[in-house]
C-alpha positions in Angstrom: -10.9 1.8 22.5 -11.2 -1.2 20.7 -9.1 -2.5 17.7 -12.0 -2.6 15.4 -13.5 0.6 16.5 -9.9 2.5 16.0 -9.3 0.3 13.0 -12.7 2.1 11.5 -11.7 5.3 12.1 -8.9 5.5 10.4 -8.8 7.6 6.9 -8.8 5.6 4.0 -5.3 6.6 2.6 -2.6 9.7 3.2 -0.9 12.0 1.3 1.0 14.9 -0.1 1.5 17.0 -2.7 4.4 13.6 -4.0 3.0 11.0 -2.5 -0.5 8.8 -2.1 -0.4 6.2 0.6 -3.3 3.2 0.5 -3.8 0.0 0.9 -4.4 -1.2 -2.6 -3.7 1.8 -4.6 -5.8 3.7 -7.5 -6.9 1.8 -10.3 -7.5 2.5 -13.7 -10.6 0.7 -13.6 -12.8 2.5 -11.2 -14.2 6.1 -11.3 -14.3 6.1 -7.4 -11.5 5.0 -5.6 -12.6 5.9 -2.2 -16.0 3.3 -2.7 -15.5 1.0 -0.1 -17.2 -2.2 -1.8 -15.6 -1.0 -4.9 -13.2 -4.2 -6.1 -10.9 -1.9 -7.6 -11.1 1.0 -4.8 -8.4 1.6 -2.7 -9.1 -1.2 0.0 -9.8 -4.1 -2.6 -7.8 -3.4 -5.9 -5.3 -6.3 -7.3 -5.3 -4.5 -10.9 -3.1 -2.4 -12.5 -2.8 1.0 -10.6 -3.1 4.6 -12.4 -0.2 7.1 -12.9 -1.5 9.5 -10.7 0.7 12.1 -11.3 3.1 11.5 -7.6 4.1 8.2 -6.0 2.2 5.7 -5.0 2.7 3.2 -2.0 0.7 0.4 -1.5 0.3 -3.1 -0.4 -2.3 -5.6 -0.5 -1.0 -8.1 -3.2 2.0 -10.2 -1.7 5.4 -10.0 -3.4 8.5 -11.4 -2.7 9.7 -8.6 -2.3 9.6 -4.6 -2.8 8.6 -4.0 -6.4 8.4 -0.7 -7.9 5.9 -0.4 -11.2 7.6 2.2 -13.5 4.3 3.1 -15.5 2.2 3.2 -12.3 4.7 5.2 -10.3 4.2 2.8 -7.2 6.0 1.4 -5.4 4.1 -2.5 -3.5 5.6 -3.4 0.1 3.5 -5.9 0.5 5.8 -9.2 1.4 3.4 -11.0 2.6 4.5 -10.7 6.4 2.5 -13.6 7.5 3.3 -16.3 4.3 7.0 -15.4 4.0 8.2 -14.4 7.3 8.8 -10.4 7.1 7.1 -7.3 6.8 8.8 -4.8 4.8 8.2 -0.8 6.1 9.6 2.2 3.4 11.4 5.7 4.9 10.3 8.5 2.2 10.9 11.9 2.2 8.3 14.5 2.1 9.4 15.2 -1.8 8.4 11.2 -2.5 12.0 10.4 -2.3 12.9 6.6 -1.1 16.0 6.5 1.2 15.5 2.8 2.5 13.3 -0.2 3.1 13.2 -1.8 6.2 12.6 -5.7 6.7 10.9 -7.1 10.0 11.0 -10.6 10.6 7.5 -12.3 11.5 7.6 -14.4 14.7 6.9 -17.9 13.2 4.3 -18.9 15.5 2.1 -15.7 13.8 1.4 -18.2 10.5 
């Protein structure tokens, strides 16, 4: 199977009864998340993200580092693996507890 092909089967985001799991995270601006073209859907979304009621964990817009919104509930792990040199993976319990972050150094020849 082909990277693309798996790549396009894959769901659009995970979660649990604690935790949503996307690449962008929900928006308040959009009445459809799940809209693929949507700028503030889950794929696209740079906005500020919706409390949606259990913890969010996204990426999509570089940081520095791990930041956790306390209005949003989310947590971005985005760290911008291939313009500062790590990607940056989060262990969670099923009950949306975070018990650790874990930091992957790039190989430099990847920028």
């Amino acid at each position: 199977m082909s990277d693309v092909r798996w790549f396009s089967e894959l769901t659009l985001y995970w979660e649990n009864e604690h935790i949503f799991i996307s690449h962008a995270g929900i928006s308040l601006q959009t009445e459809n998340p799940f809209d693929e073209n949507d700028e503030f859907g889950v794929l696209w979304n740079r906005s500020p993200l919706k409390n949606i009621g259990k913890l969010q964990i996204i990426g999509h817009t570089p940081t520095d580092r791990p930041k956790f919104d306390m209005t949003s509930n989310a947590w971005n792990i985005d760290t911008g693996a291939a313009y500062l040199g790590y990607l940056t993976g989060v262990k969670i319990k099923s009950n949306g507890e975070v018990t650790e972050f874990i930091r992957e150094d790039t190989d430099l020849r990847d920028k």
